[in-house]
C-alpha positions in Angstrom: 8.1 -21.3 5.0 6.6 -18.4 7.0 5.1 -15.8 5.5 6.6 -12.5 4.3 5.5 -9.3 5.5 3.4 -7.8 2.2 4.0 -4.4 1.5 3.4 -2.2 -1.9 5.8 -3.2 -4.6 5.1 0.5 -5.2 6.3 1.9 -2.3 9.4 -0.1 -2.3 10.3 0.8 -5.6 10.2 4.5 -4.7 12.1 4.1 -1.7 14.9 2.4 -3.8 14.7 3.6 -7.3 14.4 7.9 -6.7 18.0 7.5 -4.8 19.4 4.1 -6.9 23.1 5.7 -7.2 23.8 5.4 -3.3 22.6 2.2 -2.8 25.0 -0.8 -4.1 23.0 -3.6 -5.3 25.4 -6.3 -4.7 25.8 -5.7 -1.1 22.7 -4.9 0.0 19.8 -6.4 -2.5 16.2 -4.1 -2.7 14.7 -7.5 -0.7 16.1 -6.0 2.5 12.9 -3.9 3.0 10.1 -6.7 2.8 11.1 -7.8 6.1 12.9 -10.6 8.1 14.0 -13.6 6.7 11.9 -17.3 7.1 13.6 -18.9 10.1 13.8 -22.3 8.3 17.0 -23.2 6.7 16.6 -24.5 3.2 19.4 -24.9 0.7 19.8 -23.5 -2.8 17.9 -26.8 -4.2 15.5 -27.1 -2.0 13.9 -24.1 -3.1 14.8 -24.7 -6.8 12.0 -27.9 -6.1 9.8 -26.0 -4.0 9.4 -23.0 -6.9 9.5 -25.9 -9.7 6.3 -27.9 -7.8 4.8 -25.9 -4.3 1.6 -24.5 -4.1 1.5 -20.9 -5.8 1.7 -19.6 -2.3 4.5 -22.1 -1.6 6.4 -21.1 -5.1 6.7 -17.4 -4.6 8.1 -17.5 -1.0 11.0 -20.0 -2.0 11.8 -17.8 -4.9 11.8 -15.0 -2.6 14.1 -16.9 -0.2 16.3 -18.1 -3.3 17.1 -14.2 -3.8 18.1 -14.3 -0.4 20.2 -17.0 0.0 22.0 -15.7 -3.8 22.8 -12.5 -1.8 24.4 -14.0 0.5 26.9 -15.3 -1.6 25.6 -19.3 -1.1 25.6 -19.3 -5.1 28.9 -20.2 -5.0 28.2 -23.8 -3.6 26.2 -24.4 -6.8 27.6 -23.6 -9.8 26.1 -22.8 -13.2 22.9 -22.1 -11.7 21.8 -19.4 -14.6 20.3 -22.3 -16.9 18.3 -23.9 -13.8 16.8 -20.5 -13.3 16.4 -19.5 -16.8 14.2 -22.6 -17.1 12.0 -21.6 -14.5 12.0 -17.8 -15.6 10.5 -18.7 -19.0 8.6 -21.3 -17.8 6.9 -18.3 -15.2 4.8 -16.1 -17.2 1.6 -17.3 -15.8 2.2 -17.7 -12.6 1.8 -15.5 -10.0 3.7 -12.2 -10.8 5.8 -12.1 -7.5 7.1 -16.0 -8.7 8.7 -13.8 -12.3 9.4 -10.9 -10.1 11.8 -12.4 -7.7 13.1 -14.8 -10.3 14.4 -11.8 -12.1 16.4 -10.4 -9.3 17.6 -13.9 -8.9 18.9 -13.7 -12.8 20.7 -10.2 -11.4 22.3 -11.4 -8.5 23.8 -14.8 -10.3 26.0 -12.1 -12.3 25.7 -14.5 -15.2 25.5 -11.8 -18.6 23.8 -15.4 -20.5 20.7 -14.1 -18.6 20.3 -10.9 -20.6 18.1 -12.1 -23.5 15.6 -13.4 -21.1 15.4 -10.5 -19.4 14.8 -8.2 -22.2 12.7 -10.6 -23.0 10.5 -9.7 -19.6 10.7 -6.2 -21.0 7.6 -6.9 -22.9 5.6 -8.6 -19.4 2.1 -6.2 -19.2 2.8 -6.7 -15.3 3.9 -3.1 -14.7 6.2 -4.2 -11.8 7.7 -7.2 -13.5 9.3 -4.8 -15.9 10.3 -2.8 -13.1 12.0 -5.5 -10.9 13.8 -6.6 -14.8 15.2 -3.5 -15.5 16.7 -3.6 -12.0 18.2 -7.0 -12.9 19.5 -5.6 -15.6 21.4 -2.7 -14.2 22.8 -5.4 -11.6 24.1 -7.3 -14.9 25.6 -4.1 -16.2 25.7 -5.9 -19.4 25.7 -3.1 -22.6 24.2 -5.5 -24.7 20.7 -4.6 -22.9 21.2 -0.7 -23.5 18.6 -0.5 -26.7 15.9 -2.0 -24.7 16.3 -0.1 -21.7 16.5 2.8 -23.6 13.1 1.7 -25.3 11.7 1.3 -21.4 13.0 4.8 -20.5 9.9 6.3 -23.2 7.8 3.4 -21.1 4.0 5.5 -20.6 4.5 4.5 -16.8 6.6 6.9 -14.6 8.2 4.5 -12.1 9.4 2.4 -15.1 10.9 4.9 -16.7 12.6 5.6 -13.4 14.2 2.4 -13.1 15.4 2.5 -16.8 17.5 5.7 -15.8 19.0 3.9 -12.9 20.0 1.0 -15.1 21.4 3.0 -17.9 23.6 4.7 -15.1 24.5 1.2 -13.3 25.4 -0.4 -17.2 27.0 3.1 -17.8 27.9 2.4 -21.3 28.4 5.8 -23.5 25.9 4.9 -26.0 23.6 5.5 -23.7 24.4 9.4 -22.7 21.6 10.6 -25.8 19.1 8.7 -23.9 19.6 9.3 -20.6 19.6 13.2 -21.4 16.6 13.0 -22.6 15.2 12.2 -19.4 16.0 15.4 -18.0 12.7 16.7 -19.6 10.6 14.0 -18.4 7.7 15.8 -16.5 7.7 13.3 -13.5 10.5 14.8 -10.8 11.7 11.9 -9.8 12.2 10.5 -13.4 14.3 13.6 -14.4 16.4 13.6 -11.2 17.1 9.8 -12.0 17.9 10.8 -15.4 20.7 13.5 -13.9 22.1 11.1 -11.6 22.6 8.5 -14.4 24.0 11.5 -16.4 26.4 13.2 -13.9 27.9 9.3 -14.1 29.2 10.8 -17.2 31.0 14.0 -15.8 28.2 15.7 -18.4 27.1 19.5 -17.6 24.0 19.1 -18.7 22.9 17.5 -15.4 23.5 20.7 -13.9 20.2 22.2 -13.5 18.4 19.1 -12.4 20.8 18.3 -9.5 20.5 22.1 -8.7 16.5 21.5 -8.9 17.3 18.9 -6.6 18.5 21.2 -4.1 15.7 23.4 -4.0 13.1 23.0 -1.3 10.7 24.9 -2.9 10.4 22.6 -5.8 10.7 19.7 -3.8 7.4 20.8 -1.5 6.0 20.5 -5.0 6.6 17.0 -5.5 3.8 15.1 -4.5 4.1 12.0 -2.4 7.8 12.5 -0.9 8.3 12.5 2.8 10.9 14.8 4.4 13.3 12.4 4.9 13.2 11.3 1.3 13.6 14.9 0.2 16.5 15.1 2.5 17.6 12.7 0.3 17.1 13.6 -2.8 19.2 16.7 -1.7 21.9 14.9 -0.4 22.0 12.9 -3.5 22.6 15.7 -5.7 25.0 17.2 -4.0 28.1 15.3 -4.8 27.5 15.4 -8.2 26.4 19.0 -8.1 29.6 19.8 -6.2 31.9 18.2 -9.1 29.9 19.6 -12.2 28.6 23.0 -11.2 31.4 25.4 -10.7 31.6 28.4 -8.9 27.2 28.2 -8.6 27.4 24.8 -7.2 30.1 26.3 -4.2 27.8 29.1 -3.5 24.7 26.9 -3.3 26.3 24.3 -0.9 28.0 27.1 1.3 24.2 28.0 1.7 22.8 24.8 2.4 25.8 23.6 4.4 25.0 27.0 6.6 21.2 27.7 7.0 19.4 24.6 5.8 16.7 23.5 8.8 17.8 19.8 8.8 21.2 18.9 10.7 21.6 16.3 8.4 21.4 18.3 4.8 24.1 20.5 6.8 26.1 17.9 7.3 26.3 16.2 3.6 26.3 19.9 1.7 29.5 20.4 3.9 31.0 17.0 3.3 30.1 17.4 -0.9 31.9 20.8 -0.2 35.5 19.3 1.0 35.4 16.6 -1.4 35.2 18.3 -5.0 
């Protein structure tokens, strides 16, 4: 197998997680951004063996490519494959971090709810991204039996965890979990409380209001540290859907003033699109 492009777990996570409600897991997989895929062809098994015995190299770039071939729909050819990987998942906590990372997403992608347990279980992994890349698989399961633990990781002391626990509770979107989610909307990381509101405004609640509006504002997005302009494009457009549905006659007068004077062609666009469709 060749080698994957690296680039900061980090970084992708931002790129994915600050926007997760436009992005559909199933059909597009958050593996798309590490670059192009090995030009071997290797079946499901193959790198089953490879991740059971390869070098630790060897082991994290077939699980890599397992997530791969899974979102492609080549699961299909092998069924019951949740207890092979659920062997492998438990049997991965001291390997190399990417091995449990991409194992999870694996666990997400098989749509098999049998997984949850052992993905909580990864809740409790010290590797910060590990959780991350769990709670993911976890809002890919949807299953509500994972909404007290995820609520647990949304009080999580690291920032981009938290994140991802709003996105999950949104993707599961199981009522239980409204109390939590609002809570999020005080969390003093932006990009956590505007996860939180998009989770929220799942819900058709209000109380998402002034966050999307937040969301809207330039002036308190040139405060947010570490967000290009296109990613504060979208954390605009994002909103405004939402916004549109929940905020009344404000919302209206907000978009009619984006949709006319914002600088970027593209903001126009959307806030006159979010406009038509309420």
């Amino acid at each position: 197998m060749s080698d994957i492009p690296k680039e900061s777990p980090r970084a992708i996570l931002f790129q994915f997680v600050i926007f997760p409600l436009g992005i559909v897991l199933a059909a597009v997989g958050i593996f798309l951004l590490f670059g192009k895929l090995a030009t071997e062809k290797h079946s499901i098994p193959d790198y089953l063996n490879t991740i059971r015995s390869g070098s630790s190299h060897e082991r994290w770039q077939a699980a890599y490519q397992l997530s791969k071939s899974l979102k492609r729909g080549e699961a299909a050819q092998y069924p019951d494959l949740e207890p092979q990987i659920a062997a492998i998942y438990e049997q991965s906590r001291t390997d190399d971090p990417r091995i449990r990372r991409y194992l999870s997403m694996v666990l997400g992608t098989l749509d098999d709810r049998r997984a949850t347990p052992l993905l909580i279980g990864g809740l409790q992994d010290n590797d910060v991204e590990n959780r991350i890349y769990v709670l993911m698989a976890l809002g890919e399961l949807r299953d509500p039996a994972a909404v007290p633990a995820i609520e647990r990781a949304a009080r999580d002391p690291d920032s981009d965890v938290r994140k991802t626990a709003y996105f999950a509770l949104g993707e599961i979107h199981d009522p239980s979990a409204v109390a939590a989610i609002a809570e999020g909307l005080n969390d003093g990381v932006p990009d956590v409380r505007w996860n939180a509101a998009l989770a929220l405004s799942r819900f058709d609640d209000a109380r998402a209001v002034p966050v999307l509006r937040e969301m809207l504002d330039r002036g308190r997005l040139l405060q947010a540290e570490g967000i290009r302009e296109d990613q504060k494009e979208d954390v605009m457009i994002m909103a405004m859907a939402p916004y549109a549905r929940l905020g009344g006659a404000e919302a209206r007068a907000d978009l009619q003033r984006i949709a006319a004077a914002d600088p970027s062609l593209r903001v126009r666009a959307e806030a006159k699109k979010a406009l038509t469709s309420r």
